[in-house]
N, C-alpha and C positions, 0 to 999 in steps of 0.2 A: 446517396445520402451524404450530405456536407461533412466534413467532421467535425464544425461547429454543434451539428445537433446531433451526433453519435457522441460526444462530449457531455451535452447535457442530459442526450438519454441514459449517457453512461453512468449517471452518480442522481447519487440521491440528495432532492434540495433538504434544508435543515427544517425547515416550517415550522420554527421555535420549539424543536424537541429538546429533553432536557438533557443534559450530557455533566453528569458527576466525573471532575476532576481531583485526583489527591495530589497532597502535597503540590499545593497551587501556588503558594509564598513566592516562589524562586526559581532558579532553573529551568529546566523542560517547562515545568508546569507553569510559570509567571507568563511564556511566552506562547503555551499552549492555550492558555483560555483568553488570552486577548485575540488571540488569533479568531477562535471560534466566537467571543462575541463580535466581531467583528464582521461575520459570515451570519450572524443572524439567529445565532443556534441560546438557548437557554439557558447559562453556563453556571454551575455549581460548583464554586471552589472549595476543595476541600484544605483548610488548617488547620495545623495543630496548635497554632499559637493567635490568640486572640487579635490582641495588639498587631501582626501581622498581617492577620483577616480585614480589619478595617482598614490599613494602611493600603492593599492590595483593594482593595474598592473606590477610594479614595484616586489610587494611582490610573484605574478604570475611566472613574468618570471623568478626570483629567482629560481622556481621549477621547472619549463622548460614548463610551462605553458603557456597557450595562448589566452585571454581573452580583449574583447573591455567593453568600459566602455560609458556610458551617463549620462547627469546629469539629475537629476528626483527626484524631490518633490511630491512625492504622496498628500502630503494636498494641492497641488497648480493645479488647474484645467489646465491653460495657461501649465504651466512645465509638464504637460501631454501629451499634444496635443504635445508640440517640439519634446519631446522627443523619444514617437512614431512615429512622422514626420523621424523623424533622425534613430530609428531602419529600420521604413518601406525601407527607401533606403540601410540602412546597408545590408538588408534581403531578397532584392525583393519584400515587399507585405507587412509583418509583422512576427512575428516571430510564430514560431511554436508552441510552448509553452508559459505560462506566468508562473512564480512563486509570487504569493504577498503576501513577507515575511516581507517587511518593517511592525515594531511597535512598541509603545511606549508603556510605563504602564502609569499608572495614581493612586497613591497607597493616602490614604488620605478618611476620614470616607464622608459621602457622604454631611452630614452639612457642611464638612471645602472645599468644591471642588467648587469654582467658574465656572461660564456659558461659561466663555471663555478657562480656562482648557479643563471643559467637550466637549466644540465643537471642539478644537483641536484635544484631542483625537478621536472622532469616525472619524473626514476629516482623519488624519493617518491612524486607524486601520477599517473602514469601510467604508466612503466615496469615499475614495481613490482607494482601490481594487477595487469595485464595479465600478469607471469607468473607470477602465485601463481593467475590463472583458468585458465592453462596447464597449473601445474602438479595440480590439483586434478581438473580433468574425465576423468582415465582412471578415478579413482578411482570418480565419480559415475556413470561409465557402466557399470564392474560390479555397480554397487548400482541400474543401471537408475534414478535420479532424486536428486535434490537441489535445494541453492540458492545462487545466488550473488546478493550484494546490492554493487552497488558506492555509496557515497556521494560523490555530486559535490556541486554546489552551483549555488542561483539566479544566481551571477555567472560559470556555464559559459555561461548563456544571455543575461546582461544584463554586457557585458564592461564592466568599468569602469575608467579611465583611473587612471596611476599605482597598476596592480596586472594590467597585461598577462599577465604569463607566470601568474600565479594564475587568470585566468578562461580562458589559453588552453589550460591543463594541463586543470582542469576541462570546459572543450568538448570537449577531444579526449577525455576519460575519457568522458563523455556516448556519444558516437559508438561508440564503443569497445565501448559497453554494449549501445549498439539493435542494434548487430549480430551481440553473442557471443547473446543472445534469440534470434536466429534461428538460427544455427548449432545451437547447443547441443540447440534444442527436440527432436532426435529422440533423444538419450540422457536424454530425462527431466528434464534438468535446466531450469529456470525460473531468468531473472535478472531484477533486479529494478533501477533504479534511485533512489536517493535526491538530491533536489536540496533541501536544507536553505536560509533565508535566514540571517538573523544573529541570534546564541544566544550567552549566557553561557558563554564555553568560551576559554582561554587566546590562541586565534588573532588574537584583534585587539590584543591586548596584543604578539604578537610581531611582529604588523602593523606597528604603531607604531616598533616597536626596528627593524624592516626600514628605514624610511623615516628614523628617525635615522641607519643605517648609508649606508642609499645618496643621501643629500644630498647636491647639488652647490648652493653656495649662489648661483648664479647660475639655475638649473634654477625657475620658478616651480610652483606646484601642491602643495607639499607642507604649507606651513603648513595653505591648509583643508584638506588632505584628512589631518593630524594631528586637525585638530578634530574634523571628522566623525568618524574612526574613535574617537575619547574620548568624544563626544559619544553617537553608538550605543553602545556596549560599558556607558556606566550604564543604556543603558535596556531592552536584550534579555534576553529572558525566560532561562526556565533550559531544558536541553537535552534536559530529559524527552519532548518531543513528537517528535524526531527518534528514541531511542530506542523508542517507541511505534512507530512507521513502521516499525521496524528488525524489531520482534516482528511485526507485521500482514505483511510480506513473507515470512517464514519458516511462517506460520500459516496464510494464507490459499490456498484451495485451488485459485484462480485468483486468483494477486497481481496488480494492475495492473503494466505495464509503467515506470510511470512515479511519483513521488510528489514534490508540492513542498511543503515544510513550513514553517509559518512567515507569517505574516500580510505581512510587508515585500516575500518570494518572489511569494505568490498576486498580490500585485497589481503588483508591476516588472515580474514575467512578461511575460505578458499586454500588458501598456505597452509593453513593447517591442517586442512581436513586432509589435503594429497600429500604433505610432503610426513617421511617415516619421521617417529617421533624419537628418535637417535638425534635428527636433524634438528629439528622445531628445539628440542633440549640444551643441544649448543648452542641456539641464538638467545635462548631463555639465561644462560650462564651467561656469555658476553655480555648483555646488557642491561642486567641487575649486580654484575660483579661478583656472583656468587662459585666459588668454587667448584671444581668439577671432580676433584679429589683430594683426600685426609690429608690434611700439615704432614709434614716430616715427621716421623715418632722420634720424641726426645729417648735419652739413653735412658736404660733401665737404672731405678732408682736400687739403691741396694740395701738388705735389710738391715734393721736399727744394729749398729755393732758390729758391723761387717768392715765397716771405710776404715772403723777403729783398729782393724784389730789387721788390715794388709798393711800398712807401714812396717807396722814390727814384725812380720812376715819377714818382710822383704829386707829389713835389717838384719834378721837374724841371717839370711842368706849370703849377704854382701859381708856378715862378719864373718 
């Protein structure tokens, strides 16, 4: 057999199935569904902002592309429900595929990060997937099969300091994934994970804006980890290879359980999981600038009346 045609037997063609994308505006997602209209596939952008929806259909047919759009707040349960209301008829049932790419960071040492940041972010990045995987699996079990691709990130698995709630949203979406894989398997459905490293894509930019917002100027860590995250963001490639992943998961006829993309991902990975976390720890200190151990204890202060009252001590002595 050629491997021109263990290639094509090896994946599944798209045959204009439908495949719900979130957070389609920008980033992974802007590059993901032109990808896949461009393979032929059905693609359903999901926005949360109107005026961005249009502009992103618009920027479609620009390429000779052909793309529907919905509006969809993944942190809003209600803008859930419509929104698949509105695929389900767009698709007949529901759509065949989900992607849930929609995310946000949350960059900010985990003393300076308020309760209602932190619940933001996991309704975004793991509340939200989790019930659009809810809401979509009765659909894929009368069509007897489908896909769900959830996109996490190399920092689910390499937690990195002064961006807690961003690798802990991601670990628990990780987890989240390896187990709806097993549930799911007997209605057909296959899920996939994506753990992306860092890619030209607006998140480190709003990284930045996070850690101007949550500064406390007494809080150390945040200057280098400003740099670092300016520093990376001129040098990451563009986000074509995560999209590429995103098609390979929907295509292939036994997708891997798992995919890490990203030259920075393959190798922290891996680093972290072998190396003792004594070690991993001092690299995390070097290069957020975060100290390893307590300032110098200033002198004891002495109580009120005390400073007053050793001069004339000490005078009485000396007379």
């Amino acid at each position: 057999m050629s491997a021109g045609l263990r290639r094509v037997w090896g994946v599944v063609a798209s045959g204009g199935r439908s495949v719900l994308v979130t957070g389609a505006t920008g980033g992974f997602g802007r590059v993901i569904v032109f990808r896949l209209a461009g393979a032929g596939w059905d693609v359903i952008a999901g926005a949360r902002d109107q005026g961005k929806a249009q502009q992103l259909e618009a920027d479609a047919a620009e390429r000779g592309l052909a793309l529907r759009t919905v509006q969809l707040d993944v942190a809003c349960a209600q803008s859930c429900r419509t929104a698949l209301g509105e695929v389900a008829e767009m698709t007949g049932g529901g759509p065949w595929a989900l992607v849930n790419n929609a995310g946000i960071p949350q960059a900010g040492a985990l003393a300076d990060v308020g309760d209602e940041q932190a619940r933001y972010l996991l309704e975004v990045n793991l509340l939200g997937p989790a019930r659009l995987c809810r809401m979509v699996l009765p659909g894929m079990a009368v069509r007897n099969g489908g896909r769900i691709v959830n996109i996490s990130s190399g920092l689910g698995r390499v937690p990195w300091p002064m961006g807690a709630w961003y690798s802990a949203g991601k670990h628990a979406l990780s987890a989240l994934t390896h187990c709806l894989r097993v549930e799911a398997a007997h209605l057909g459905v296959r899920v996939c994970l994506v753990e992306p490293g860092a890619f030209a894509t607006p998140m480190l930019g709003r990284a930045l804006t996070d850690l101007d917002t949550a500064r406390d100027p007494d809080s150390p860590g945040y200057e280098a980890t400003a740099r670092l995250f300016a520093s990376v963001d001129r040098r990451v490639p563009g986000p074509e290879p995560v999209a590429r992943t995103v098609e390979t998961c929907l295509t292939a006829r036994r997708p891997r359980p798992r995919y890490v993309v990203g030259r920075d991902a393959r190798l922290l990975v891996p680093l972290h999981t072998l190396l003792p976390l004594a070690w991993t720890d001092r690299l995390k200190h070097a290069v957020t600038g975060l100290p390893r151990t307590p300032a110098a204890a200033s002198p004891p202060v002495p109580p009120p009346g005390e400073g007053a009252r050793l001069p004339s001590a000490r005078a009485e002595e000396r007379a």
